[in-house]
N, C-alpha and C positions, 0 to 999 in steps of 0.2 A: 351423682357426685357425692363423695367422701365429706362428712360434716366434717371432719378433723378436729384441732384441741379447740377448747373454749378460750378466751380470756380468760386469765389468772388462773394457771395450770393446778391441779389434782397436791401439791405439795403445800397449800397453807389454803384456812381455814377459808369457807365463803358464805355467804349469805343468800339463802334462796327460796323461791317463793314458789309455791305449786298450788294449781288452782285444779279443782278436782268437777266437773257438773254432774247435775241430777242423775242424767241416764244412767251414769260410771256409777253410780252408789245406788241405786233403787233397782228391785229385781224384775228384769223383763220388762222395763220400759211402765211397769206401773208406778204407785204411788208409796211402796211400801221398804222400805230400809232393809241394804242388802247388807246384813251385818260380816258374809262373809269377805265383801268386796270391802265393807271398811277396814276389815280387820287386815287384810294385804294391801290397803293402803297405807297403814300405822304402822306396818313393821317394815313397806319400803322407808317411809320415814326416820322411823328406829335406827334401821340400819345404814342412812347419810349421816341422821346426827350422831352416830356412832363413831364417823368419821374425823368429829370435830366442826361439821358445820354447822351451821344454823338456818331453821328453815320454819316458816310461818307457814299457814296452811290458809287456803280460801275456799271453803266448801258451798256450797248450793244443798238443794235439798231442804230446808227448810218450810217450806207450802207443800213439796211432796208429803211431809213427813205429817204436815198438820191434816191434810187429806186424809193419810190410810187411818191416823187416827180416832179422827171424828167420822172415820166408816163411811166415807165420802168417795165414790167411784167419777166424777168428773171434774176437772178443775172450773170454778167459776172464772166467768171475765169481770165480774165487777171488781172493783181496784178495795175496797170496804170490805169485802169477802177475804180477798187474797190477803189486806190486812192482819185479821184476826187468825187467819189460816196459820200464816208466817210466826204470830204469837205462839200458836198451840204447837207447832214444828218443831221450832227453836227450839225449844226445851227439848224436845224427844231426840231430836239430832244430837245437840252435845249431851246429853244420857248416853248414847252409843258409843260417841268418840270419848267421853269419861272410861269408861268401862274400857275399850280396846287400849286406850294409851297407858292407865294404869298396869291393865295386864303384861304391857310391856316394860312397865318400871319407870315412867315420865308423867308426870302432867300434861294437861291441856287448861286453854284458858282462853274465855271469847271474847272477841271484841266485833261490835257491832258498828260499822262507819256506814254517815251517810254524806253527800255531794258535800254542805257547807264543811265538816273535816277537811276538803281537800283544797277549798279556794280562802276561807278564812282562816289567816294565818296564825292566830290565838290556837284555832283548835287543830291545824294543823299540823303545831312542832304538838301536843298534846297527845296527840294518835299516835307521833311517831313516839315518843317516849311512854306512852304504855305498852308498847310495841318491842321497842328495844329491854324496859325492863324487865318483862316476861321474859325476853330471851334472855336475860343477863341472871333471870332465878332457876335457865334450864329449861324453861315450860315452853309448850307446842301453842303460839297462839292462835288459833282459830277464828277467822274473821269472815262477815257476812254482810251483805247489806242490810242497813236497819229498817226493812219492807214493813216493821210493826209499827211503826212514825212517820214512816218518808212522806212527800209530798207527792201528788202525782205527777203533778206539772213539773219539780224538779228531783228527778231521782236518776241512778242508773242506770236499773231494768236487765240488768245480766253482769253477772258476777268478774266475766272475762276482764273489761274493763276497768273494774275495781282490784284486780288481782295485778294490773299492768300498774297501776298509779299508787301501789301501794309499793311494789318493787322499786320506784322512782322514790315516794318517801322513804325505804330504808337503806336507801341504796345497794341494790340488792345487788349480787352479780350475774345469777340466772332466777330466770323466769320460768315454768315449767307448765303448760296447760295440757293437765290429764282430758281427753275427751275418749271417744268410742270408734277410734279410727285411727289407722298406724300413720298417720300426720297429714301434711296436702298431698294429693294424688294427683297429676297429672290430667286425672277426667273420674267420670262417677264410674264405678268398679262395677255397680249397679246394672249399666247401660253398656258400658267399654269392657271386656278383659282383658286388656291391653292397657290397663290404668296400673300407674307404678310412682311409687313415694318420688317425691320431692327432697334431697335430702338436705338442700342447702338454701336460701335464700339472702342475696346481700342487699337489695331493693326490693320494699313492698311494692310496687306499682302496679298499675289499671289489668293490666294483662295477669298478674300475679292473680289480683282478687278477684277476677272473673272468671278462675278455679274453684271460689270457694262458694258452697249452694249453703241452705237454709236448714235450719233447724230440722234436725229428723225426728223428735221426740216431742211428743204433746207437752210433755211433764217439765221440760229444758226450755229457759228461754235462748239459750244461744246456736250455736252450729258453727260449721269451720268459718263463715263469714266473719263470726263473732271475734274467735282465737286468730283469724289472722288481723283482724283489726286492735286485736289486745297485743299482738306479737310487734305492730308495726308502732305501738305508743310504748312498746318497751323499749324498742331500737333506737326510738328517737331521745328515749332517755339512757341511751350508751350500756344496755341490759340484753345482754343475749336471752333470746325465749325459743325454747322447743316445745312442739306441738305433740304429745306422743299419746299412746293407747293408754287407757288407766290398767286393763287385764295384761299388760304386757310382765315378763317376769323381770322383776328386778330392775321397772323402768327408772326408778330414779337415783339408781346406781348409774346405770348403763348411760343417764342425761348429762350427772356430773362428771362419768367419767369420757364423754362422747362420744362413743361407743357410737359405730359404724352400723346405720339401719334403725337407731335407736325411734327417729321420728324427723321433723320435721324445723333443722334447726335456721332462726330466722337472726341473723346478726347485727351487733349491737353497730351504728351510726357514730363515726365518731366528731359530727356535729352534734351537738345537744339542745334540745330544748331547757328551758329553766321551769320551776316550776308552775310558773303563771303563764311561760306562753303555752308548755304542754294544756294547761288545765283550759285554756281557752280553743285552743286547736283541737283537743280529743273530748273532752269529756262534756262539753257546754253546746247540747241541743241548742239549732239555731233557731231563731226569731221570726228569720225572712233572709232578703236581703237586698245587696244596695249594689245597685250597678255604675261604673264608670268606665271612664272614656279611656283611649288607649295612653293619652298622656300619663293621667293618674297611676293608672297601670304599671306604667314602665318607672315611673318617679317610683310608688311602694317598691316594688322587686329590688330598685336600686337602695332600697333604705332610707329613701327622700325625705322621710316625717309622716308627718299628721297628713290622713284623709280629709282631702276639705269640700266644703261642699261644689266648688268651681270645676272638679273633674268628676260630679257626681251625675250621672242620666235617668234616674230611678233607681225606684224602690218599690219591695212586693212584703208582703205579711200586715199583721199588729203589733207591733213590737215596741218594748218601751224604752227610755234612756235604761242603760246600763244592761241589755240582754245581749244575747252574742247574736251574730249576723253572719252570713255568707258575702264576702265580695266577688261579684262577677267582672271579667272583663269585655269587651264589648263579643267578643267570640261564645259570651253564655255560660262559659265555665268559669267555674268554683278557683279562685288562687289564695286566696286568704282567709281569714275568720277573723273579729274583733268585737268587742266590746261596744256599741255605739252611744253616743253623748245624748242624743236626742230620738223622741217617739219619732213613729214610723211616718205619719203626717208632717209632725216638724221637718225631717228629713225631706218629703214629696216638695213642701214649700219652701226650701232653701236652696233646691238644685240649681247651681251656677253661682252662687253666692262663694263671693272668696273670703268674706270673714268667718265664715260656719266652720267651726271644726266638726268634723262627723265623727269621727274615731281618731281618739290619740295617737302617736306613736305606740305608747306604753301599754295600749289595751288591741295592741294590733298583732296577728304573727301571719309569717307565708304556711301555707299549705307544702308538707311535705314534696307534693310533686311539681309543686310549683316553684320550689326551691332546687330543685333538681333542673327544671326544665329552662327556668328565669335564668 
């Protein structure tokens, strides 16, 4: 199927976000900067902002880059390692993209966001206004996660995501994730010859993502699972996202101008999440979670209010007031996500109790396909 035009056709300016991974920019899958892949990565760049539009960058690579430098042939699992890695990278990485963008005659400039940018709201309009003013001086911002600070227990852990929630904060109009694979394929190319692009997607759902397999690169935390799951947090924020090859020529020409084969285009919802329910729904590791009864059930979907404890039947994890939760309904699956008022014990010991609030309204949202299917 024909991707056809995008939203807000090729005749005024737009705003767009491409997310590039490790593998696409490091050579042969090791640890070392493929300066020639940045550099046709810069001048696909070059030549949309040439265009008139505006486009923010979201690169990885940063721990590869701190590897090949410290002469380090395996990546550590300790989270302390990856740390300091991330420190020595960063610098080396925008060194390269300094160099490549100047030589095209633009700026670049980094910004490093970690999870509280996106849910506290001080530093959230702050991200986006260093964000928009770079682009309002011309310059390529360059953005990463900040892996030299993060928490472990609350960080991202793959760029896809952050490249999704960052097109939600600028309001972007496309989304563009460079990976190593001409977009979803039908089955693993690998295994099938008979595996053939995807060209359009207007729902993410269960069958969709049961396409997408696992990271192919040591060096990459993500893989198509990742990109379709950053594709389906951009949809939900009304943000068309294509999945395309980063070697491809001329791919982000070819994105903007939707160009027929170009990759993998996943269409914007024209329901929208806001920013707190997306930031709860997508990006907030859950805690555990809290099961209820079919009443409950059917009251949430219908927009009933507050979880209370009276249609609660359990609850599984540690979790504390204020972490996000999964809601089960009594069939075992997943329909919601929220915020919960109270630990995961206080929870155990209020079940059937109708004065307990367990989750507000306001810290509740439905699950994509549960809204679909509700």
């Amino acid at each position: 199927m024909s991707a056809g035009s995008l939203s807000g056709a090729n005749n005024s300016a737009r705003t767009i976000v491409v997310k590039v991974g490790t593998s696409s920019i490091t050579k042969d899958g090791s640890a070392e900067l493929d300066r020639d892949a940045i550099d046709k990565l810069c001048a696909d760049i070059s030549a949309v902002r040439a265009l008139g539009h505006r486009v923010v960058l979201v690169s990885s690579a940063a721990i590869a880059a701190g590897l090949h430098k410290l002469g380090l042939t395996e990546r550590p699992r300790d989270f302390e390692s990856l740390q300091a890695l991330s420190a020595v990278g960063q610098i080396e990485l925008m060194r390269v993209y300094d160099e490549a963008c100047r030589e095209l005659g633009f700026a670049c400039g980094q910004v490093l966001l970690a999870p509280p940018d996106f849910f506290d709201r001080a530093r959230y309009l702050r991200a986006r206004s260093c964000i928009d003013q770079q682009l309002a001086f011309d310059v390529l911002p360059i953005i990463n996660e900040n892996d030299a600070v993060a928490d472990d227990a609350i960080r991202f852990g793959d760029n896809d995501r952050i490249a999704a929630l960052v097109a939600h904060l600028i309001h972007a109009d496309l989304l563009v994730l460079l990976t190593d694979t001409p977009g979803l394929l039908t089955a693993d190319p690998r295994t099938d010859n008979s595996a053939s692009l995807i060209e359009e997607i207007r729902i993410v759902d269960r069958e969709i993502e049961a396409l997408a397999g696992g990271a192919a690169s040591t060096m990459s935390q993500g893989g198509m699972a990742s990109k379709l799951s950053a594709a389906k947090i951009a949809s939900w924020s009304g943000v068309d996202a294509i999945i395309a090859a980063a070697h491809r020529p001329s791919v982000l020409l070819d994105a903007v101008n939707a160009a027929t084969g170009v990759g993998t285009l996943v269409r914007a919802r024209s329901e929208r999440l806001n920013a707190r329910k997306l930031w709860i729904a997508f990006a907030l590791a859950s805690g555990g979670t809290v099961a209820v009864d079919d009443g409950a059930r059917q009251a949430l979907l219908r927009g009933g209010g507050s979880l209370l404890a009276v249609g609660v039947t359990g609850a599984t994890g540690d979790f504390a007031a204020g972490d996000a939760v999964e809601i089960l309904g009594p069939d075992g699956e997943a329909f919601a996500k929220g915020l919960v008022g109270h630990s995961a014990d206080d929870v155990r010991m209020s079940v059937g109790e109708r004065s307990v609030e367990v989750i507000h309204r306001d810290d509740f949202v439905l699950l994509p396909d549960a809204v679909r299917s509700g």
